[in-house]
N, C-alpha and C positions, 0 to 999 in steps of 0.2 A: 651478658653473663658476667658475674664479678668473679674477682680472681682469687675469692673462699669459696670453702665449701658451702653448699646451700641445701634445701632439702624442697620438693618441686612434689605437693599432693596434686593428684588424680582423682576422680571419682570417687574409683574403687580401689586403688591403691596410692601408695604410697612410696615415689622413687627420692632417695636420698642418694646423696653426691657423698662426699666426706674427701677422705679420714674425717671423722670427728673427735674428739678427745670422745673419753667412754661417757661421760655424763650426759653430754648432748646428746649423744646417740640412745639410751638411755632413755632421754625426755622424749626423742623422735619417733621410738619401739612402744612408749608405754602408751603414747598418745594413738599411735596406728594401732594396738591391742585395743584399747576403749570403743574403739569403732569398729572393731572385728576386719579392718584391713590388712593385707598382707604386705609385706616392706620389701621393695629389692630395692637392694644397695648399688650404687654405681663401685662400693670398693669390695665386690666380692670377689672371693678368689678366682672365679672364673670371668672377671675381667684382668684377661689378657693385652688388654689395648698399650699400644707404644708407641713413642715418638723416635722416628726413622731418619730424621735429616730435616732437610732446608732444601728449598727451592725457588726460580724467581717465574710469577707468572707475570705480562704485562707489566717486568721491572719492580716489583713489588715481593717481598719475601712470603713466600708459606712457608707452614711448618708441615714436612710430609710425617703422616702418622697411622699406621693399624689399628683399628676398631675393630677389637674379636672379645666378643662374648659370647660363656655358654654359664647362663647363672641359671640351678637348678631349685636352689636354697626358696622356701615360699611360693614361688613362681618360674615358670621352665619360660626363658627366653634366650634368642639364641641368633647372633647375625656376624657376619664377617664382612669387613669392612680395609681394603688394601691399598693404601696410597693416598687416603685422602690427604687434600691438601688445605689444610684449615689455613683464611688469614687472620685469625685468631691466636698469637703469636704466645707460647710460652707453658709450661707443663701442667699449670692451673687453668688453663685454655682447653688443653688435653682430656682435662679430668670433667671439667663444664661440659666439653664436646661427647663423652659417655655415658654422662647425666641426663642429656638430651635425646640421646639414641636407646637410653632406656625408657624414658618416658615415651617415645618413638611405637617401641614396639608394646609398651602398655594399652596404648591407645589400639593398635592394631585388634588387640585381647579383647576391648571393648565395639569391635567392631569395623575401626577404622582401615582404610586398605592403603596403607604408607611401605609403597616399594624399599627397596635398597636401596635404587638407585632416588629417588627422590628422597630418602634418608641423608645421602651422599649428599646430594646438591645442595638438601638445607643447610647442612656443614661446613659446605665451602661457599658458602655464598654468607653465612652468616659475619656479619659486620657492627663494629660498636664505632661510633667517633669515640676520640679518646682516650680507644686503649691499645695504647701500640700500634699509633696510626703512624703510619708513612707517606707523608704528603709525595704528591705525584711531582714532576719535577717542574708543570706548567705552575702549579701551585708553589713553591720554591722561588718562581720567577717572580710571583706576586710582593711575596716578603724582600725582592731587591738580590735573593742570592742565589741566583742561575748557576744550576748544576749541585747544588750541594743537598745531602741528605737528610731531612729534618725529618724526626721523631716526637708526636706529641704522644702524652699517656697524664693521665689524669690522676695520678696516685698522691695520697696523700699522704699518711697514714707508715706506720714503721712498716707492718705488714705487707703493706702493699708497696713498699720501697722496696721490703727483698724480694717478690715476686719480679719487680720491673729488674733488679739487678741480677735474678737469676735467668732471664728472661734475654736480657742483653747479652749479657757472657755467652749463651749460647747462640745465638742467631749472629751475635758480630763479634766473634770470637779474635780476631785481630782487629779490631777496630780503634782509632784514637779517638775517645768524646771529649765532648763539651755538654754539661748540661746547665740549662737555664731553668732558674726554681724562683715560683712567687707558692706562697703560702698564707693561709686565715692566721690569725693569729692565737687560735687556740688549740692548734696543733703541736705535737712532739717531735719541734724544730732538730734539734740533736738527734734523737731516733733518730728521724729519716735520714739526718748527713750520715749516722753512723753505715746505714745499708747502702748506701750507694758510694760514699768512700770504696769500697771493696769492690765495686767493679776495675779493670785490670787497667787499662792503659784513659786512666781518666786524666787529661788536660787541663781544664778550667772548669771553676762553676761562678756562674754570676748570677748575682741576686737582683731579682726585679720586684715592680709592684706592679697588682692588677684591683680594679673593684672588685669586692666580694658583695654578690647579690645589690649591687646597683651603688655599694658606698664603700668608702674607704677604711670605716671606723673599726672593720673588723679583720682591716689587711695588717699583716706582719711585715714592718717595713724592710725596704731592702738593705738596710744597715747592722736591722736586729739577727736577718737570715744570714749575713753574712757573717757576723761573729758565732754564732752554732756551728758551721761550719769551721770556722778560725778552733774552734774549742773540739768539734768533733777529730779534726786532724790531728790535732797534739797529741789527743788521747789515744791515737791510733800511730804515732809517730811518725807523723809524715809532714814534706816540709811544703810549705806554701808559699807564695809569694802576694801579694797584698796590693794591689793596680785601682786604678780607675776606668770605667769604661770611657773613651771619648765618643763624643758623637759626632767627630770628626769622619767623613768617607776615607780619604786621604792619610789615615794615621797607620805607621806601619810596626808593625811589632819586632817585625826585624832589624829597623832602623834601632828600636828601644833598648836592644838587648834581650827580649822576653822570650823569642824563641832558644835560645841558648840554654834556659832557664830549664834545669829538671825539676824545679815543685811544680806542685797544683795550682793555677793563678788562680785568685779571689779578686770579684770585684762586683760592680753594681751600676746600676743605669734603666733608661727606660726598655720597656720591652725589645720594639725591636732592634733599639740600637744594640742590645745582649746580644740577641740573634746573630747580626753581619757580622760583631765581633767577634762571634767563636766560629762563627765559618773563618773568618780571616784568621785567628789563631790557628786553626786547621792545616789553612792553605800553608800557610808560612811555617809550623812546625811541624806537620808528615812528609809536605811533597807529595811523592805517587803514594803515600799509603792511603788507606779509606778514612775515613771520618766520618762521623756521624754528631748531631745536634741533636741533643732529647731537653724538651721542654716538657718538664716536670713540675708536681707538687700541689696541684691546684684543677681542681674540673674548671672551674673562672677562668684559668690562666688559661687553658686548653681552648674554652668558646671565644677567648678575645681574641687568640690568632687564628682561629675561623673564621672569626668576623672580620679580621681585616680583607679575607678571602674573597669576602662575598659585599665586600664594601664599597 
């Protein structure tokens, strides 16, 4: 499920997600008239649905959330839904996960006999690599960094920067990051620093490279990703500090000075020497506070620390 709005035809009807801006919706309404289809909205007013909290199943975060609809508007459809725990992380996850429970009970309309409780199940069982994954901690051990928290999400895109940083802030609302970002090079390098700047207690960002689609020719090097950033900060007034990754095990940040440091370090290196080093920035400047590692910017970047997984 992506983390916009989408619009998801039926048969016989026609379920849309939204908010849309008005024109879209517009193209959506005139299109389902042409067909004599009726339209339920995922954003009508009788979706009441809401996100409740956080919780950890098998160490892993959900997002606890109520799914209550009673949309009358075109079509009478109607279910209550309390607790579920989507691992599907973040309020455009929310809004996907009522898009699906509308089409849920469409299907029913045409016949289909889709319980609640298997409504439920496919909610929480629903899974994307990529988006908001939380490597398990055997996986962690693979990447060399036993115990630490790593976050992949595939986001490329401004849009989908502030989805992932409205996303964070809530689920690790005290959290210290690091995030490691490779990106195409035809992307809105700037954008995305600017959305993710604005998460709260952000540490480091190091810039790496990954192949895009089997070649290099269309990566954005990890020197260019790191100057957008160097420029997104400025414009945002924040101070940075300016490092090298070593691919040293043995190099301590503490020895450096760098934990003392209140900017945001910038630096660059290969993948996963990025990775140990912001766990190590972590370790050396929270102590007992949480930390988290989100590797970002890239679905590519995302599959090659998979693949190291299963290498």
């Amino acid at each position: 499920m992506p983390p916009f709005p989408f619009a998801l035809a039926l048969r016989n009807e026609l379920v849309i997600g939204g908010p849309f801006i008005p024109s879209i919706e517009c193209i959506l309404r005139r299109k389902a008239s042409s067909m004599s289809s009726p339209v339920v909205s995922a954003s009508d007013p009788g979706n009441r649905s809401a996100l409740r909290g956080f919780c950890e199943v098998s160490g892993i975060p959900r997002q606890l959330c109520d799914i209550v609809l009673q949309i009358e508007k075109d079509y009478d459809l109607s279910i209550e839904l309390l607790g579920v725990k989507l691992r599907m992380l973040g309020a455009h996850q929310l809004q996907n996960a009522v898009t699906a429970t509308c089409a849920a009970l469409c299907l029913n309309k045409q016949g289909w006999s889709l319980s609640s409780g298997a409504i439920r199940t496919g909610l929480e069982c629903a899974f994307l690599q990529g988006r908001t994954q939380i490597l398990s901690s055997e996986e962690a051990n693979l990447l060399g960094v036993s115990g630490a928290t790593i976050l992949l999400d595939g986001a490329h895109t401004k849009e989908s920067a502030r989805a992932l940083a409205n996303t964070l802030q809530m689920t690790f609302p005290k959290a210290k990051m690091v995030l490691v970002v490779a990106m195409a090079n035809d992307k809105d390098h700037l954008g995305f620093a600017r959305e993710l700047l604005s998460v709260g207690d952000l540490d480091a960002v190091f810039s790496t490279e990954v192949e895009i689609a089997g070649a290099k020719s269309r990566m954005a090097s990890a020197s260019l990703l790191k100057c957008s950033w160097v420029n997104a900060s400025r414009e945002m007034n924040m101070k940075v500090l300016d490092l090298k990754v070593a691919e040293s095990e043995d190099q301590s940040f503490q020895a450096a000075g760098i934990v003392e440091s209140q900017s945001i370090l910038l630096a660059e290196g290969s993948l996963l020497a990025c990775i140990r080093a912001g766990v190590k920035i972590l370790n050396e400047r929270t102590g007992e506070q949480p930390g988290i590692v989100v590797v970002t910017g890239s679905l590519h970047l995302v599959s090659t620390v998979l693949g190291y997984l299963h290498s």
